[in-house]
VEXSESE-121494 format. One record per residue: residue in three letters; x, y, z of N, C-alpha, C in turn; residue number from 1. Coordinates in pm, whole numbers, always signed. Each point is the difference from the previous one (the first is absolute). Layout:
% residues N
> ALA  X  Y  Z  X  Y  Z  X  Y  Z  NUM
...
% end
This chain:
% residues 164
> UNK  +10527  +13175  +9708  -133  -55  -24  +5  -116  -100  1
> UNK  +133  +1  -105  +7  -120  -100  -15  -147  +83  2
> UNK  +105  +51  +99  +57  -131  +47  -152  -33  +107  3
> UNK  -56  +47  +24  -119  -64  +90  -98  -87  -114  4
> UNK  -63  +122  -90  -47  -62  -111  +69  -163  -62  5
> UNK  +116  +24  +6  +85  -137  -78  -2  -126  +59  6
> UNK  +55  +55  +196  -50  -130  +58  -180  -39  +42  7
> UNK  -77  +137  -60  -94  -40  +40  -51  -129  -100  8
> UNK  +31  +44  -128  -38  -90  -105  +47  -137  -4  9
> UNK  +133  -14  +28  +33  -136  -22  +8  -77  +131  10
> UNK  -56  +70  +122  -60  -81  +85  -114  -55  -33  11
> UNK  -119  +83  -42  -108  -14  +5  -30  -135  -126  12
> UNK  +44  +61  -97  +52  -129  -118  +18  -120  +76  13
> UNK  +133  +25  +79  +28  -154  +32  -85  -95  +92  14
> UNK  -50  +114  +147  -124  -81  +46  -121  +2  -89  15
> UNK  -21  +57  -101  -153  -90  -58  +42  -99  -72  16
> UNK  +103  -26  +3  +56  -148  -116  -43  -146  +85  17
> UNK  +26  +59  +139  +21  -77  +150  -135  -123  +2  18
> UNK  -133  +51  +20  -83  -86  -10  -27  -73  -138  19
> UNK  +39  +37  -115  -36  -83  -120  +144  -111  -12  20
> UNK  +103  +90  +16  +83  -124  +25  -17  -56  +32  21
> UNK  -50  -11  +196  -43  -142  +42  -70  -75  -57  22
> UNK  -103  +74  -89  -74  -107  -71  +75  -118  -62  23
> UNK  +63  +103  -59  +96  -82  -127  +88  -125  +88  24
> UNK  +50  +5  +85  +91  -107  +93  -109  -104  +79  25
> UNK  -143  +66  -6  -95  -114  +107  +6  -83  -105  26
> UNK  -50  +40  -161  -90  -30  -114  +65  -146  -48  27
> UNK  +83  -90  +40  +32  -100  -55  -44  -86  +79  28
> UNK  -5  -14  +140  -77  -124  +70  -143  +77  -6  29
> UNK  -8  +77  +24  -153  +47  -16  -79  -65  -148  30
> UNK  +73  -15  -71  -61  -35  -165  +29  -162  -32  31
> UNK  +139  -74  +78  +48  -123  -29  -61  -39  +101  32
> UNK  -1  -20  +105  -19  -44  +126  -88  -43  +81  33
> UNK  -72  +102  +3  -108  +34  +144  -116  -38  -155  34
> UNK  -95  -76  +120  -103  -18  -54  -107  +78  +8  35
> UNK  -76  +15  -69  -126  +105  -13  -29  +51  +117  36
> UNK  -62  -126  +94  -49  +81  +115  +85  +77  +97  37
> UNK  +117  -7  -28  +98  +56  +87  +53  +127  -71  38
> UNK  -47  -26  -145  +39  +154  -18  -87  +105  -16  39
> UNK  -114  -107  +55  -154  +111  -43  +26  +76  +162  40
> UNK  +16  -101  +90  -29  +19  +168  +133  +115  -21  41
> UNK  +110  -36  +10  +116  +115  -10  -37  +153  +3  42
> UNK  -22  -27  -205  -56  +122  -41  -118  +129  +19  43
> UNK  -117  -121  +1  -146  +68  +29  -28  +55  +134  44
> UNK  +1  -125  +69  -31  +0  +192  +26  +81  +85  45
> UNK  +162  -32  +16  +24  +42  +111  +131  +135  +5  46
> UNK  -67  +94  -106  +36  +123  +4  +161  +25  -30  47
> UNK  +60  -107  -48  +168  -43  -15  +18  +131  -101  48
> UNK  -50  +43  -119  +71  +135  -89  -95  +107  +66  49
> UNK  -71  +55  +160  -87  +100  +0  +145  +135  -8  50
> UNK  +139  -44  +65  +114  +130  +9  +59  -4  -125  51
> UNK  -65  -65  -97  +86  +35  -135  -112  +71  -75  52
> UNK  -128  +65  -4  -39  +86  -64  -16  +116  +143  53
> UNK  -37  -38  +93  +30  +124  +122  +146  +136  -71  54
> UNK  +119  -120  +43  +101  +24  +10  +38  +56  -194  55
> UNK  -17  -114  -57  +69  -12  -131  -114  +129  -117  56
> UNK  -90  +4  +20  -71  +120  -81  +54  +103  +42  57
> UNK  +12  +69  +134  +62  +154  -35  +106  +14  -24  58
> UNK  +149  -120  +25  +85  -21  -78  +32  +9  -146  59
> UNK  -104  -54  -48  -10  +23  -132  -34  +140  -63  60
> UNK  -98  +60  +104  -37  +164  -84  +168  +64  +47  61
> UNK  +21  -38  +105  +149  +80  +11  +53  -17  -61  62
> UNK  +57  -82  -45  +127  +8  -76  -2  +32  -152  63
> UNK  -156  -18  -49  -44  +76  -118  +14  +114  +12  64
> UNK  -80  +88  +149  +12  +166  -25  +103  +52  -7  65
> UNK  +83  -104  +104  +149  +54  +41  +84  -11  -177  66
> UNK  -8  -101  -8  +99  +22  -129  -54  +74  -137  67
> UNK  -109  -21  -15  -85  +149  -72  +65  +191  +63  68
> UNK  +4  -24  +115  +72  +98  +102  +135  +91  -91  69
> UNK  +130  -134  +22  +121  -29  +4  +19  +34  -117  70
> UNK  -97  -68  -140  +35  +43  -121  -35  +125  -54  71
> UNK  -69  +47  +96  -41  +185  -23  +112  +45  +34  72
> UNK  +89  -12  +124  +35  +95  +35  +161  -25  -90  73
> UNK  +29  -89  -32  +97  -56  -107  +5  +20  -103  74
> UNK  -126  +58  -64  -19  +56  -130  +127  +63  -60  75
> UNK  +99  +123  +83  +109  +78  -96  +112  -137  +26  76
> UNK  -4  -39  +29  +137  -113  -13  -30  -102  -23  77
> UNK  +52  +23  -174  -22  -126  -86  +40  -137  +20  78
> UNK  +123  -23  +27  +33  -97  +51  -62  -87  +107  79
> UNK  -93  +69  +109  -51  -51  +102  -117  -9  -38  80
> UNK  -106  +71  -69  -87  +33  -65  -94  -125  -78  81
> UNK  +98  -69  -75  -88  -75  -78  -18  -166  +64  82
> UNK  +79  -9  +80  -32  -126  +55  -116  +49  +113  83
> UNK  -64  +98  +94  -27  +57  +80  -179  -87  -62  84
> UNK  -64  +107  -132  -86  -101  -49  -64  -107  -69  85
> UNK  +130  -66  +27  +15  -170  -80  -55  -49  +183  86
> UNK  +61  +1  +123  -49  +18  +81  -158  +11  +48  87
> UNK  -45  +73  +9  -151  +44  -24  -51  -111  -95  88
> UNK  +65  +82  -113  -142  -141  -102  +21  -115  -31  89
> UNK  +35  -59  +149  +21  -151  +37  -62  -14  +88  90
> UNK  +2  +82  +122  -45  -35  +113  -167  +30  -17  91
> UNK  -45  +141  -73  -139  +19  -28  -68  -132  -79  92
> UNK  +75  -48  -70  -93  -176  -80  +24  -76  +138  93
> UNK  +99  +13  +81  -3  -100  +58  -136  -48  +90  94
> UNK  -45  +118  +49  -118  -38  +44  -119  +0  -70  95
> UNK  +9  +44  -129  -117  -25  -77  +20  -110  -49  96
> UNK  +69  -86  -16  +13  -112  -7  -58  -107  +112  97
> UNK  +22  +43  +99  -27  -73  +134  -152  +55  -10  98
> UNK  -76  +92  -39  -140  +57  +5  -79  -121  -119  99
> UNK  +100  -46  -116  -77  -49  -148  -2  -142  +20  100
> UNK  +129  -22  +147  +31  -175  -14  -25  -80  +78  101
> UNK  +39  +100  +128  -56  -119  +136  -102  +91  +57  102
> UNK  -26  +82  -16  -111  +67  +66  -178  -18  +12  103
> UNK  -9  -109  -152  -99  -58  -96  +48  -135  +100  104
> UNK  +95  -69  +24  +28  -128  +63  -79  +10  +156  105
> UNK  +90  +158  +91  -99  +8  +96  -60  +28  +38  106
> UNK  -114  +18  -125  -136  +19  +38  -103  -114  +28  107
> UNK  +58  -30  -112  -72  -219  +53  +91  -65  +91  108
> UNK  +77  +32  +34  +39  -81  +108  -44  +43  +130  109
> UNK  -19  +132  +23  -49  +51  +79  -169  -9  +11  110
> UNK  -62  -101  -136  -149  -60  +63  -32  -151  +51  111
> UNK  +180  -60  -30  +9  -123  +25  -73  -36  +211  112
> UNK  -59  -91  +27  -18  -41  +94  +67  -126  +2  113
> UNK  -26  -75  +160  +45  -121  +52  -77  -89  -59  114
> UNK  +73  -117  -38  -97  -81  -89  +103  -65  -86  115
> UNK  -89  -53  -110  +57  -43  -115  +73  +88  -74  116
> UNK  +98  -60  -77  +86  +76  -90  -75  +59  -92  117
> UNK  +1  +137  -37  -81  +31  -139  +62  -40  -115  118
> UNK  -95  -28  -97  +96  -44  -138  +56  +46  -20  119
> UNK  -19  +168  -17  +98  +102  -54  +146  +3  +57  120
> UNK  +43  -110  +80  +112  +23  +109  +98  +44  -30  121
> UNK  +42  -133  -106  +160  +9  -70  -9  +124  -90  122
> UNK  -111  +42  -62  +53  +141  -96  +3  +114  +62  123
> UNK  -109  -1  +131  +39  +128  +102  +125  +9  +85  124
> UNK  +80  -116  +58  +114  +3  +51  +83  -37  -82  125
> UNK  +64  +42  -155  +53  +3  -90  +2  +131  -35  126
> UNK  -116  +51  -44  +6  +168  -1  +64  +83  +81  127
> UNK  -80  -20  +173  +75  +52  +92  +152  +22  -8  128
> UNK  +68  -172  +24  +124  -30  +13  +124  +110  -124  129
> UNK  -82  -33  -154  +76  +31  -59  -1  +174  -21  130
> UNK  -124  +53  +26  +2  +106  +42  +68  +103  +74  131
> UNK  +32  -66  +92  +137  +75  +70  +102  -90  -33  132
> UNK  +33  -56  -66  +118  +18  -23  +43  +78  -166  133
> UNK  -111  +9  -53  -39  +110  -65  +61  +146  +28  134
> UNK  -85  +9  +110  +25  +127  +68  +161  +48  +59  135
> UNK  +38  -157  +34  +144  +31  +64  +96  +110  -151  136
> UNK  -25  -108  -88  +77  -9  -112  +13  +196  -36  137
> UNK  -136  +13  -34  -1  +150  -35  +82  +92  +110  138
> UNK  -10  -6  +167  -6  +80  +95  +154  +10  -19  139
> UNK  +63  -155  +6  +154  -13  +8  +68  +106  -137  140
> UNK  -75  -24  -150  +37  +69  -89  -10  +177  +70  141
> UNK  -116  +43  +30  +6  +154  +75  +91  +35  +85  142
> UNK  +53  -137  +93  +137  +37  +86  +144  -2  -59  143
> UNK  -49  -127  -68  +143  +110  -96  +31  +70  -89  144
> UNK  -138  +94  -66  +17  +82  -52  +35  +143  +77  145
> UNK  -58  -26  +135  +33  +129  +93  +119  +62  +65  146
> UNK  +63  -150  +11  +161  -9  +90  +85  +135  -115  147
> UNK  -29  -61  -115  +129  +72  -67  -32  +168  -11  148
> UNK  -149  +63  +36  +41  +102  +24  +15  +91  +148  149
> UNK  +14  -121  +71  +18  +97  +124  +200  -37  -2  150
> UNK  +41  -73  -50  +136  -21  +21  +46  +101  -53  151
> UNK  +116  +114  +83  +113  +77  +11  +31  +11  -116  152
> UNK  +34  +97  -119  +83  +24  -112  +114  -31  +92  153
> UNK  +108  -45  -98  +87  -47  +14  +126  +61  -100  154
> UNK  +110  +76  +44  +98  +66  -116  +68  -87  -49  155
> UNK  +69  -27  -89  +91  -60  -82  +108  +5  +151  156
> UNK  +107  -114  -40  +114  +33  +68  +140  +90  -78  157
> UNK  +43  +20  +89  +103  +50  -107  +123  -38  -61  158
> UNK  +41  +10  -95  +123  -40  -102  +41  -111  +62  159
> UNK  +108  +84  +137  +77  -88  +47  -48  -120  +65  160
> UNK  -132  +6  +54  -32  -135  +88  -39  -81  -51  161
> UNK  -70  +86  -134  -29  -172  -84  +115  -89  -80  162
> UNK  +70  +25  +30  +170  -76  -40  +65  -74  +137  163
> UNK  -50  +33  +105  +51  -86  +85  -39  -130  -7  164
% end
């Protein structure tokens, strides 16, 4: 049951990293580049992030419960144990972070219509942008706080092989 729990966690970890990463790799022509209306039309319109909160929100409760899970059941083995909820209380900010940073971003963007640019442009697609990559930053810290406790204890070698 460890080992389901273990890959359940650091799957689940690694796909919710999946959509904020992309953020993070669109976020330089999206911010240098593309001009307003193309990143309003992108963003707002035509439904381009609707499979990254579909998809990317229950990702995120997973791999929180799951590794909340993993570090219960890891509790007697210390060694595996303490990285288990360094894990967790990375990935749990991670989306409260995404709730405090871009979530406030898409709510007004989500009253934006066709039209003129709103003034508010550049500080709402600044928030957004840096927001997830915000978010990446924390999620990536929860994945690698998790790896190290699902990895195998490992014995010393012995005498002789470490002299070869």
């Amino acid at each position: 049951m460890l080992r389901i729990w273990s890959f359940l966690s650091l799957t689940l970890a690694a796909l919710s990293r999946g959509p904020c990463f992309a953020h993070v790799l669109e976020a330089p022509p999206r911010l240098i580049a593309w001009q307003p209306a193309l990143w309003r039309e992108a963003t707002a319109f035509n439904g381009q992030f609707e499979l990254f909160a579909l998809v990317g929100g229950p990702l995120d409760l997973g791999a929180i419960a799951a590794t909340a899970a993993l570090a219960f059941r890891l509790r007697a083995d210390r060694s595996r144990f303490r990285p288990a909820p360094a894990g967790f209380l990375f990935l749990a900010p991670g989306l409260a972070v995404w709730f405090g940073w871009v979530w406030p971003a898409n709510a007004v963007i989500a009253a934006w219509h066709p039209g003129p640019i709103p003034e508010a442009f550049a500080a709402v697609r600044n928030r957004w942008e840096t927001g997830h990559m915000a978010v990446a930053a924390v999620k990536l810290m929860g994945f690698g706080a998790t790896a190290p406790a699902i990895a195998p204890r490992t014995r010393p070698l012995p005498e002789a092989s470490r002299s070869r």
